[in-house]
C-alpha positions as CSV (number, residue, x, y, z in Angstrom):
1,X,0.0,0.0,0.0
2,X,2.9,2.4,0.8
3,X,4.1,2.3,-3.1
4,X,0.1,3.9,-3.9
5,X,1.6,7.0,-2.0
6,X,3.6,7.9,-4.7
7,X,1.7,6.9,-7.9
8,X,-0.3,10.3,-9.0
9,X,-2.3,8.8,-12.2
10,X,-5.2,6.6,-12.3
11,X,-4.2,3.3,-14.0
12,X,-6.6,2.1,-16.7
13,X,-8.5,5.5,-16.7
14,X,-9.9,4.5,-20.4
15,X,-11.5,1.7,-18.6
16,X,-12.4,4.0,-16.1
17,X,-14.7,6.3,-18.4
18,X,-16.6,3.1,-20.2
19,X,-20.2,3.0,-18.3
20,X,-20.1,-0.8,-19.2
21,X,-17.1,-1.2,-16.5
22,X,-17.7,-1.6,-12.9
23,X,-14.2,-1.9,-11.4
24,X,-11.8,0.7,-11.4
25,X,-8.5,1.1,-9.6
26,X,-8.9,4.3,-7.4
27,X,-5.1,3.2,-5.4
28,X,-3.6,6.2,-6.4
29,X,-3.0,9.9,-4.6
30,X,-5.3,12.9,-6.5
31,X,-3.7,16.0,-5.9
32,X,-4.8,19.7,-5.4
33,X,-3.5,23.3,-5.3
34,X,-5.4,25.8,-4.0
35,X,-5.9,28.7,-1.5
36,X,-8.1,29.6,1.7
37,X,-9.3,32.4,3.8
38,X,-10.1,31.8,7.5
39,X,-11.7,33.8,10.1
40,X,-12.3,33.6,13.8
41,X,-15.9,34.8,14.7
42,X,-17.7,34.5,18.0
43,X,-19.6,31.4,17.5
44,X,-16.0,29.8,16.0
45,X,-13.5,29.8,12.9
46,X,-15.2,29.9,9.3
47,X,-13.6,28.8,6.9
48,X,-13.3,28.7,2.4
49,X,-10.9,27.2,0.6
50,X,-10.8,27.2,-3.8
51,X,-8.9,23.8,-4.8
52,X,-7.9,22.8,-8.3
53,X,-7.7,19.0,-8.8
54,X,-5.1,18.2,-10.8
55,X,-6.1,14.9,-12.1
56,X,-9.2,14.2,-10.4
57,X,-10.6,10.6,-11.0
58,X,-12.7,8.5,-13.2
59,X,-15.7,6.4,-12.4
60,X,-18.5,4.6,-14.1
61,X,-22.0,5.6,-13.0
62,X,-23.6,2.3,-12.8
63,X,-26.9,2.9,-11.1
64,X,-28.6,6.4,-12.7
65,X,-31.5,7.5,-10.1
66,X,-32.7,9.3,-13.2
67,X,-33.4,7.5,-16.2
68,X,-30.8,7.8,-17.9
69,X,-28.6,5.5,-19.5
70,X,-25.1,4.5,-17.4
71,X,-22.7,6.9,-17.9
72,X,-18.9,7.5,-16.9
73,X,-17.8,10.9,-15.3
74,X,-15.1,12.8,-14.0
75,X,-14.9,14.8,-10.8
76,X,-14.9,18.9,-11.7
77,X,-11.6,20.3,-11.7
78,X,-12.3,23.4,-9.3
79,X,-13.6,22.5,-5.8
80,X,-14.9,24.9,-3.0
81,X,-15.1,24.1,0.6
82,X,-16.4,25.8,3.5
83,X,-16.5,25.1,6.6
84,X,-17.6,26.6,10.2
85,X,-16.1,25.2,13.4
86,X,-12.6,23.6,14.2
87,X,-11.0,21.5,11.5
88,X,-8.9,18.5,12.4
């Protein structure tokens, strides 16, 4: 498991973004950049952070709620977070 620390791509991502698959090989590390702004109010911090995944992953969609045929997808590129309270 240690050596999945240092792998940064998906292996078999084609497979990845057939809807006809349903096993894909998520043992890899997705990474971010990004920046955030925190501030202390009475009731506790607040926090929101902007994050751009660099190579976010790939998964088939196997069970649509909506009708629709299967379908692969990606996970968006730009991510936003916010968050009130204490992070860990």
């Amino acid at each position: 498991m240690v050596h999945n620390l240092f792998r940064y791509t998906q292996q078999d991502r084609s497979a990845c973004l057939s809807p006809t698959t349903t096993v894909c090989n998520f043992d890899y590390v997705s990474h971010a950049v990004g920046a955030g702004i925190r501030y202390r109010t009475p009731v506790g911090p607040v926090s929101l952070d902007v994050g751009y995944n660099l190579n976010p992953p790939a998964f088939p969609v196997t069970a649509p709620t909506d009708g629709t045929l299967p379908r692969a997808d990606v996970l968006r590129r730009f991510n936003i977070f916010f968050n009130i309270g204490q992070t860990f």
